[in-house]
GUMIGU-845230 format. One record per residue (C-alpha): x, y, z; residue number from 0; residue in three letters. Coordinates in nm, 2 decimals. Example, Ala and Ser with C-alpha at 12.3 -4.5 7.8 and 13.67 -1.06 7.14 Angstrom:
// residues 2
{atom {1.23 -0.45 0.78} 0 ala}
{atom {1.37 -0.11 0.71} 1 ser}
***
This chain:
// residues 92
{atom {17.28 12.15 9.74} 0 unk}
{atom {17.50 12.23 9.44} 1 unk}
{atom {17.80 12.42 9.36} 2 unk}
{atom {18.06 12.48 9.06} 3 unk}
{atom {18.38 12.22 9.18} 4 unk}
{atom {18.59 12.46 9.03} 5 unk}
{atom {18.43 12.77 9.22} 6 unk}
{atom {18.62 12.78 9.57} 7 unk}
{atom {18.37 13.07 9.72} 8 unk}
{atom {18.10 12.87 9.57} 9 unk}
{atom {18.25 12.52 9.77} 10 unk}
{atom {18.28 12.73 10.11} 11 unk}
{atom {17.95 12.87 10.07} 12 unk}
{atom {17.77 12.53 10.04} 13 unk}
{atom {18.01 12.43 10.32} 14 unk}
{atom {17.86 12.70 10.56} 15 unk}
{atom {17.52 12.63 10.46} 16 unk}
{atom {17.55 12.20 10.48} 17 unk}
{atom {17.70 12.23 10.84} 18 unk}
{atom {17.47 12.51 10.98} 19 unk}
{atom {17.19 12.25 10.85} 20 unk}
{atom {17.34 11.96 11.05} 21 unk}
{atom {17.38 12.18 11.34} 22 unk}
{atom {16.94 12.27 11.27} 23 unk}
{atom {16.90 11.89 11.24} 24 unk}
{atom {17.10 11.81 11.57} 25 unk}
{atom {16.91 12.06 11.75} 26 unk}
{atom {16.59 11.90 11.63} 27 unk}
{atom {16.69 11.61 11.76} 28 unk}
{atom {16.81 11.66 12.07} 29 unk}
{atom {16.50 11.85 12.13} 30 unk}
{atom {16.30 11.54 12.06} 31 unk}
{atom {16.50 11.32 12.28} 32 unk}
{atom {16.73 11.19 12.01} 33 unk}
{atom {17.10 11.21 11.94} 34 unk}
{atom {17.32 11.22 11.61} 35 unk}
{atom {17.57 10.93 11.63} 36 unk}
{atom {17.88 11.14 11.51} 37 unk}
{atom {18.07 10.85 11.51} 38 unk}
{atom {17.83 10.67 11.20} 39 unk}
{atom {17.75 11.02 10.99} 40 unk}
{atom {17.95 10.97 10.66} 41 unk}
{atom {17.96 11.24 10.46} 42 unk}
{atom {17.96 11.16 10.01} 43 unk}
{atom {18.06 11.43 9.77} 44 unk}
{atom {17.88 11.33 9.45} 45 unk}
{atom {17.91 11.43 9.09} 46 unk}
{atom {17.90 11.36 8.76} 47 unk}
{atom {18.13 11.10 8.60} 48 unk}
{atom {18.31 11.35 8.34} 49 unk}
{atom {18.36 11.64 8.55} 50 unk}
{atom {18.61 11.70 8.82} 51 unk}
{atom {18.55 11.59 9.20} 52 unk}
{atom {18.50 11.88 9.41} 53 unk}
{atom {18.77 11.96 9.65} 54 unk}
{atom {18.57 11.93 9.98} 55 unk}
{atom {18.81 11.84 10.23} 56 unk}
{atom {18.57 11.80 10.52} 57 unk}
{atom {18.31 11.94 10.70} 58 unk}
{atom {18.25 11.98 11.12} 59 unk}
{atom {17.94 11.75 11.31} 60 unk}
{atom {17.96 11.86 11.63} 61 unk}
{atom {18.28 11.83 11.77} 62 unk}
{atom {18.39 11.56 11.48} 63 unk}
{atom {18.54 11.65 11.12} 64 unk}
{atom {18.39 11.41 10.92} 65 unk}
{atom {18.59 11.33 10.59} 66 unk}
{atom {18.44 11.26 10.23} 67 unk}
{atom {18.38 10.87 10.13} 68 unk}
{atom {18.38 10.74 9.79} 69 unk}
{atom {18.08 10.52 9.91} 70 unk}
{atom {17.84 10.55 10.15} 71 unk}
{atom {17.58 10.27 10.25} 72 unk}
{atom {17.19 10.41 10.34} 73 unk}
{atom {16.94 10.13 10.41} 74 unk}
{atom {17.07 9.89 10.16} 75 unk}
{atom {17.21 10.02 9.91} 76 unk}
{atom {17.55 10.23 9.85} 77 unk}
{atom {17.59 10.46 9.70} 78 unk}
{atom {17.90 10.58 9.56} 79 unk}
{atom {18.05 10.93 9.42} 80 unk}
{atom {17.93 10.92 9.05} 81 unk}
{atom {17.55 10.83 9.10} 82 unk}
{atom {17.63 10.45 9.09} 83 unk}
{atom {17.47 10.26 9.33} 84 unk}
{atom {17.48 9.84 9.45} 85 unk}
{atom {17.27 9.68 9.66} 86 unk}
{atom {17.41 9.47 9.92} 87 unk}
{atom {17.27 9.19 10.15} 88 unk}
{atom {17.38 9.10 10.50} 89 unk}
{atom {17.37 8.73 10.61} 90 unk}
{atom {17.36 8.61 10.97} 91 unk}
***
């Protein structure tokens, strides 16, 4: 989803509509015998490098209030907030 960083109604909005669609997926899932691990959902704001970072202070998963990352890690890679990504390996 997209909004204007410097549009507050235009943040809330998109707020609404990204929780209401975590609230659709956890329904999903609990109606196919699975469970969203509040504890592990991250939550990335990104944009481009040479505008502003959009104030999005946090947005509710269940009964947790998960706080924007400047990185967030997805199957091998992170990404972080300006598109950037690196992959990373783990050794055992």
């Amino acid at each position: 989803m997209t909004f204007k960083s410097d549009d507050l109604e235009d943040l809330e909005i998109a707020r609404g509509t990204l929780e209401q669609c975590i609230v659709d997926v956890n329904n999903w899932m609990l109606q196919n015998n699975l469970k969203l691990n509040q504890d592990k959902s991250e939550l990335i704001v990104m944009h481009a490098k040479h505008r502003l970072k959009p104030s999005l202070e946090s947005i509710q998963v269940g009964e947790s209030s998960i706080v924007p990352s400047d990185s967030a890690r997805n199957i091998g890679v992170i990404f972080d907030s300006v598109f950037e990504r690196q992959e990373f390996t783990l050794y055992k």
